[in-house]
N, C-alpha and C positions, 0 to 999 in steps of 0.2 A: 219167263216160265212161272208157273205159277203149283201151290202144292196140292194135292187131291185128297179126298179121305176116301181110303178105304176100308171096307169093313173088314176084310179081311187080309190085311198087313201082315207081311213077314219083316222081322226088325234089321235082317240081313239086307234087305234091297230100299232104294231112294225109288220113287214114283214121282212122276213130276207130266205136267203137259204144259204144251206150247198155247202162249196168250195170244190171240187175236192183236195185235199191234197196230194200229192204223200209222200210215204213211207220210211223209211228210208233209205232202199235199194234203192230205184230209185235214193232220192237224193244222195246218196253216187254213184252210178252210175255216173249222170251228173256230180258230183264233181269231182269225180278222170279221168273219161272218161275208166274206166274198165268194164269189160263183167258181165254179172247179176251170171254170176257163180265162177267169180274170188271174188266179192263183198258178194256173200252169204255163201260161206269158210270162210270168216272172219268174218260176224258178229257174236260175242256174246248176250249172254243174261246177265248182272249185277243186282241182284236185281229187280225191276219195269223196267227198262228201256232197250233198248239194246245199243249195244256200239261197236266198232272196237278198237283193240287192237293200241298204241302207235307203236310197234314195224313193224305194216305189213305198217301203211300208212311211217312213215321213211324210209322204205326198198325201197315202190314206191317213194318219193320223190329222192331218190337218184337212180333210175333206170326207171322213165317215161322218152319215148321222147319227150314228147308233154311240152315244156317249161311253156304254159300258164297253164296246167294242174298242174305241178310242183308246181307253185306258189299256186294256188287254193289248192291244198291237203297241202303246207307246213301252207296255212290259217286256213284252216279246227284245223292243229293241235294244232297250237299256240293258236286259241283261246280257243281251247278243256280245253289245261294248264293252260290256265289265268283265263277260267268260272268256271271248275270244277277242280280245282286242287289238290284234296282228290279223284278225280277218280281211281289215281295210277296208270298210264297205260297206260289208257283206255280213248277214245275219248266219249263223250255221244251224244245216240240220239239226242236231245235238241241243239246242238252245228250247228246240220245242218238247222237249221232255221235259222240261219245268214245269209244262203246262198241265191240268188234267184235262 
């Protein structure tokens, strides 16, 4: 959520609207800079949340050209292992909020 201004505020009531949020696919998109069809092969479903396997983002780490992409997906994972490291695996949804 995010806050609004309005001109005409009562101090008694909260105003608030809903943020556009992109998806975990999209953000795994921007992140890695891959195609919405190479990103949706790999996503899983874990339980509640969904996730991409440890194994496909190391694969691209070690085979993107894109150096700053590189870095971005080897971020993506390290943090994956340092927040959730009972994942076993497996990156969590939750991990791509780090990201802008």
């Amino acid at each position: 959520m995010a806050l609004l201004h309005c001109s005409k505020i009562q101090v008694d009531k909260a105003y608030s609207k809903a943020v556009n949020v992109p998806t975990f696919l999209k953000k795994l998109m921007n992140i890695t800079g891959m195609s919405e069809q190479w990103v949706a092969a790999r996503i899983k479903q874990k339980g509640d949340s969904k996730c991409i396997p440890w194994k496909n983002l190391k694969d691209l780490i070690l085979t993107h050209p894109d150096t700053k992409k590189k870095v971005d997906v080897f971020a993506l994972s390290i943090y994956g292992l340092v927040v959730f490291p009972k994942a076993l695996g497996h990156i969590d949804e939750a991990v791509t909020d780090l990201f802008d």
